[in-house]
C-alpha positions in Angstrom: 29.0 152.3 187.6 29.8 149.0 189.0 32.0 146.6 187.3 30.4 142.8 187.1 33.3 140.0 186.9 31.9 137.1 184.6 33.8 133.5 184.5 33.8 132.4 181.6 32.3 133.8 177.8 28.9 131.7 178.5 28.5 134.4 181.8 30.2 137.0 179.5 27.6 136.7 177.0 24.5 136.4 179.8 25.6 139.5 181.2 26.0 142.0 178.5 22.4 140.3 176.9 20.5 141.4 180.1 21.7 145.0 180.3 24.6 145.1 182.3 26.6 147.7 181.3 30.2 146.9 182.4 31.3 143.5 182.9 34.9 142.3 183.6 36.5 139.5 181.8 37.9 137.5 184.7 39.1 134.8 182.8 42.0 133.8 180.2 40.2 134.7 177.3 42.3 133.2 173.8 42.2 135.2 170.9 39.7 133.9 168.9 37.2 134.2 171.8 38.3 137.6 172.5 37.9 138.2 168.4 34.0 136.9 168.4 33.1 139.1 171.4 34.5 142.2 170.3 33.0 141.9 166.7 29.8 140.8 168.1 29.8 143.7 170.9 31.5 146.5 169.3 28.9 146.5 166.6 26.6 147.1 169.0 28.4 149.9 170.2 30.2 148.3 173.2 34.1 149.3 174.2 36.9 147.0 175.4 39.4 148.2 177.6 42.3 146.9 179.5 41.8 146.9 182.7 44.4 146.5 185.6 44.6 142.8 185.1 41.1 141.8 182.9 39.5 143.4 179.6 36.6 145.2 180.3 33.6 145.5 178.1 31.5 148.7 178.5 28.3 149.3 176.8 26.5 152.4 176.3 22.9 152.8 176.9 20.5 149.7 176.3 22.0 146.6 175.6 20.5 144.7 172.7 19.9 141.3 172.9 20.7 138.8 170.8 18.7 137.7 167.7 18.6 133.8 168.3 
């Protein structure tokens, strides 16, 4: 599966919302970003890893978007 890189947490966010199921956090994420996407994402059944150099969110099967 191919990774996507995102910029910033605006791309982060686009990407996992429209089904893409691995995206890499190419930027220097602080800790209270990183806090709000994993509670956000995990409870949707999405896994962080660290990756060589970047976290990496994976989610499995369909992405759910959010309830704005």
């Amino acid at each position: 599966m191919t990774i996507i890189k995102a910029k910033n947490r605006k791309d982060t966010e686009e990407l996992l919302s429209s089904g893409i199921h691995k995206v890499e956090l190419e930027w220097e994420i602080g800790s209270d970003d990183f806090f709000r996407l994993a509670s956000y994402w995990c409870e949707r059944g999405a896994k962080i890893t660290k990756g060589r150099n970047h976290f990496i969110i994976s989610l499995k099967g369909l992405a759910i978007p959010p309830n704005d």
